[in-house]
N, C-alpha and C positions, 0 to 999 in steps of 0.2 A: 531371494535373500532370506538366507534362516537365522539370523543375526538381526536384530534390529535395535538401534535405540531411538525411542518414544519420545520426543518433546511435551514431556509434562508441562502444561502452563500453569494446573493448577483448578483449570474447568472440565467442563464436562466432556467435551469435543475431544480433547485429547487424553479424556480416561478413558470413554468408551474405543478411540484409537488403538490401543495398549491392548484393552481385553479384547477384542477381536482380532488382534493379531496374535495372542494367546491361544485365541482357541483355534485357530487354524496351527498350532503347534509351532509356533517361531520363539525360537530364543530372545524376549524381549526383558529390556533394562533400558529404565527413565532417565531423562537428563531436564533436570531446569535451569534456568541462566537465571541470573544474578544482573537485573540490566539498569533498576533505575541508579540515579544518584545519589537514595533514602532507604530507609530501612521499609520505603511503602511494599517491597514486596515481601515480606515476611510471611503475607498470612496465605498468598499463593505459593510459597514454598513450604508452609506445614501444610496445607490441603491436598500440594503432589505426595509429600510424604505421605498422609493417609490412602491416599491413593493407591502408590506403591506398596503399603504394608497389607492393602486390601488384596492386589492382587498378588500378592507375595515375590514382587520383581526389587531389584536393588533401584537404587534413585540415585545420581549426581548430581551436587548442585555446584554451574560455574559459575563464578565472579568474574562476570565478562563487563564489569561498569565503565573501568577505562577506554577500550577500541567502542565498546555501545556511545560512549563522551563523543570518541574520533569521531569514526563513521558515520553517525546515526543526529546526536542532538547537535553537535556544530554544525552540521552541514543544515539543517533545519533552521538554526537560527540566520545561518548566512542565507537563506534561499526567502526571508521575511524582511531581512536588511538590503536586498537588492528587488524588492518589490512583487517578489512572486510567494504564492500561497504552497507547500511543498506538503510532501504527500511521505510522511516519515514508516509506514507502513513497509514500502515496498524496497526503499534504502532497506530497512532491518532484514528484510526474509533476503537479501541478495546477503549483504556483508556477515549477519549475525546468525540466524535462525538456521539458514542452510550455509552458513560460511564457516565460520567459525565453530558453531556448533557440530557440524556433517564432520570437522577436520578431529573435533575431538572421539568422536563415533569411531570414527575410522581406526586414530588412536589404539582405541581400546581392544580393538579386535572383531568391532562389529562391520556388517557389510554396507550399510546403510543407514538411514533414517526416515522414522516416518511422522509424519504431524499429525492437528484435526484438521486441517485448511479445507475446504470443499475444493477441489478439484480433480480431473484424471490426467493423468503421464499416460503412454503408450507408445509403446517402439512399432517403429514401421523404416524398413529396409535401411536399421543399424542407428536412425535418426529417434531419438527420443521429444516425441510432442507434446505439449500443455497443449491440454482439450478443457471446453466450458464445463461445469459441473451439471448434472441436470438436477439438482435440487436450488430451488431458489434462492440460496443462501451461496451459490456461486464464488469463488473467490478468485477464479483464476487472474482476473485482471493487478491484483497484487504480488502475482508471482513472474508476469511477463519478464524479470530480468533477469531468470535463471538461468542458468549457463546447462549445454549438455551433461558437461558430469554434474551434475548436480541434479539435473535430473535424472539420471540414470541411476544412482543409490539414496533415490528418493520413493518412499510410497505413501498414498491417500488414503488410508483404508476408510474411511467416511463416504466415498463415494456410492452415488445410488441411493442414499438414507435422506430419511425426510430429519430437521430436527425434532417433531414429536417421536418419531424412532427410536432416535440416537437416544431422550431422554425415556425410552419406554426399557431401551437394553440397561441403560444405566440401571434402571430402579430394579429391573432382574440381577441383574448382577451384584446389588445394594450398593453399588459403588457411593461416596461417601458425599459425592459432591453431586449428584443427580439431581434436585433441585437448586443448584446455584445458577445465579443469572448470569447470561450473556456480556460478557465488556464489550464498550459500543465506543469509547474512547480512547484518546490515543494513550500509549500507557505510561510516559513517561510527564503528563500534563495531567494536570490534578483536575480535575471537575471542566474539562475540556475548554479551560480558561487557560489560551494559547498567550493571552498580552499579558495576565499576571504573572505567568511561566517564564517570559521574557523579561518582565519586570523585576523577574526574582535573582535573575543572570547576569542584572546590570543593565540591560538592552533597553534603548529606547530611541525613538528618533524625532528630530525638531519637528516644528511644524513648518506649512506649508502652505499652496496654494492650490485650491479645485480648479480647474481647467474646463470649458469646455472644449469640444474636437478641435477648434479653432484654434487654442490658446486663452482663450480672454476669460480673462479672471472672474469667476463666480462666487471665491468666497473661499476661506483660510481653514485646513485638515488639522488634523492632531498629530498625525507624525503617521506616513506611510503602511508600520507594520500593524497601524489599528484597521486597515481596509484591506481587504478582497475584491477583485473582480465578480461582478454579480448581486454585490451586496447594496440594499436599501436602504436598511434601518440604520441611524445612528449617524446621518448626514447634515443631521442639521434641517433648515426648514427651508425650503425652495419655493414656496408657490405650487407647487408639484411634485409628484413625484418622482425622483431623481437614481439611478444607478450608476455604481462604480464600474468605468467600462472598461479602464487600463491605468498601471500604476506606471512611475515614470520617475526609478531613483535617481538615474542622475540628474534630472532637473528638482526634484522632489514635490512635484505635484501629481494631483490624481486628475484623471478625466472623469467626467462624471457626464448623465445626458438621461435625458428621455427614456421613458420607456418604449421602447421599437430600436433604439440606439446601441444595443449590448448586443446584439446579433454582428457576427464573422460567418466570413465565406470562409474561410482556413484553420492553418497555423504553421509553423516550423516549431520542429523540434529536434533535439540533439539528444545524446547520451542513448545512442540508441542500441538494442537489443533485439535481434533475430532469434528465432528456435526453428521456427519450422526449414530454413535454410541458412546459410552463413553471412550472406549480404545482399543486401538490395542492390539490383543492378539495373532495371529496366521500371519505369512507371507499371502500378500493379492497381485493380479496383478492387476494395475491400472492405469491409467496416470498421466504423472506429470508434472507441468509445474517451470520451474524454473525462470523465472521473468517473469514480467507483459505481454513484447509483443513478448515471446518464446510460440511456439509450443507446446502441451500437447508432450509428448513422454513415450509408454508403457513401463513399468518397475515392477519386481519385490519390495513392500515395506515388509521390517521385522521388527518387535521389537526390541527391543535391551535393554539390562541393562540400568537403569541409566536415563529413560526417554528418548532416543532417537532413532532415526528408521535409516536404512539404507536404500537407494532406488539404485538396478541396474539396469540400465535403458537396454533394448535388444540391441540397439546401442548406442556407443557414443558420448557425448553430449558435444558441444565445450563451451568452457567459464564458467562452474559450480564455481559458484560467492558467499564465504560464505558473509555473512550478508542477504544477499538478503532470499526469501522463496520459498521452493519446496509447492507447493498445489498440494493435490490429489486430482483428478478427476475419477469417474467412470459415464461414459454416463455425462451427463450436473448434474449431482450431486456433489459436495464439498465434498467430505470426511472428509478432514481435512487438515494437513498440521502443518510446522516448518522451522525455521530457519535455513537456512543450514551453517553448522561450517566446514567443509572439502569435499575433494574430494575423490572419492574411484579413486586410479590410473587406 
């Protein structure tokens, strides 16, 4: 691709992105989206602009706030109203970031697009594969839902680079945001205050009843979308200490139990996504990682009716978290991956 346009965010990762694909001589031109529902992105859309007047590349800025509403923050709110914890990252980089975005690239006349994301793409016999990143800021686990083409007029150019690196080319380059920090939060929640975000939408839900595995009532929730699977603090006072093991919207209680009691042998999961082939046909042994900063851990994946796969993992895995996504891994290859909706007991 000698064409590229750059997903400016605004940071470092995808400034230093831009000028290294400059210097290898590629026609590049920034594009930054326009996604929250506030003017809070303003001050990462004058920072890509500095950016771009640094490198001397043109800048786009889309107002993509409406389908980012669709896509991206309703389906989050619905996935905290039905009692699962949702992983709004990986919805964005499918619909928005590579969807939307890559359509208006193309658009314009360019062949492609490239981000900061740590990962590598690589074709092998016409099949285009997400491979792990070897820098430990890895991300591929957030891009497991790309589609072929999508990754095929996609490039990483970060790959290989440590981030002290990336921040050492910035500051040769004097790029203008080379000491800016890292966003570590989701970007469309302010201070990664997920209840007040939903408080602010109108959302909220009755309360309820703690459960233990039994049924039998231990003692009255605050309303479903204040807990997570996994979570301790904020239960109230047991005698003990107590975890959230599984949430249960339509009766609206949570389970809660022991510590030793959050461990799963499984899960199912749906919404699934292949890369390294088109469908799971046969029980496959692979690893899996079930959020972003968990451990791969080998497991048995099968088919199942219905579009969805089971995975038993060889030991059990604590806190198996629906909304969130199992990704398969074989060796630093993506398999694919889905949303996990249950837990296998």
């Amino acid at each position: 691709m000698k064409k590229i346009a750059v997903g400016l965010s605004g940071g470092v990762d995808s400034a230093v992105a831009a000028h290294l694909l400059l210097q290898q001589g590629c026609d590049v031109t920034g594009i930054i989206l326009r996604l929250k529902p506030d003017d809070g992105a303003d001050g990462d859309i004058s920072d890509a602009q500095r950016i771009a007047d640094k490198l001397g590349i043109g800048l786009s800025v889309l107002d993509r706030r409406e389908i980012f509403s669709k896509k991206v923050i309703s389906p989050f709110i619905d996935e905290y109203l039905g009692g699962r914890t949702p992983n709004p990252c990986i919805e964005c980089n499918k619909e928005i970031k590579f969807g939307v975005m890559l359509e208006h690239a193309l658009e314009i006349g360019c062949d492609g697009i490239a981000t900061g994301h740590y990962a590598r793409i690589e074709e092998s016999d016409g099949r285009y594969l997400l491979k792990r990143s070897q820098s430990p800021k890895d991300q591929s686990y957030f891009l497991f839902r790309l589609s072929q083409e999508q990754l095929a007029k996609t490039v990483f150019p970060l790959e290989g680079l440590s981030k002290d690196e990336i921040r050492e080319t910035a500051r040769r380059a004097e790029l203008p945001v080379a000491e800016k920090g890292d966003s570590q939060e989701i970007c469309f929640v302010p201070n990664d205050d997920y209840i007040s975000f939903l408080s602010s939408k109108g959302i909220s839900s009755p309360k309820g009843n703690f459960v233990d595995s039994e049924g039998n009532i231990l003692g009255t929730h605050n309303g479903i979308i204040n807990y997570t699977v996994g979570q301790r603090k904020g239960l109230g006072a047991f005698g003990k200490p107590m975890f959230v093991n599984s949430i249960n919207a339509g009766n609206n209680t949570v389970v809660i139990g022991e510590n030793g009691t959050q461990y799963s042998r499984g899960l199912i999961a749906d919404r699934l996504n292949f890369i390294a082939f088109d469908k799971l046909t046969e029980p496959m042994r692979a690893e899996v990682k079930i959020r972003f900063r968990a451990k791969e851990q080998p497991a048995l994946i099968t088919p199942l009716d219905g579009g969805k796969i089971s995975v038993v993992f060889d030991e059990p895995q604590r806190s198996v978290t629906p909304g969130q996504s199992a990704v398969i891994y074989l060796g630093d290859t993506v398999i694919g991956g889905g949303r996990i909706i249950s837990q296998l007991p």
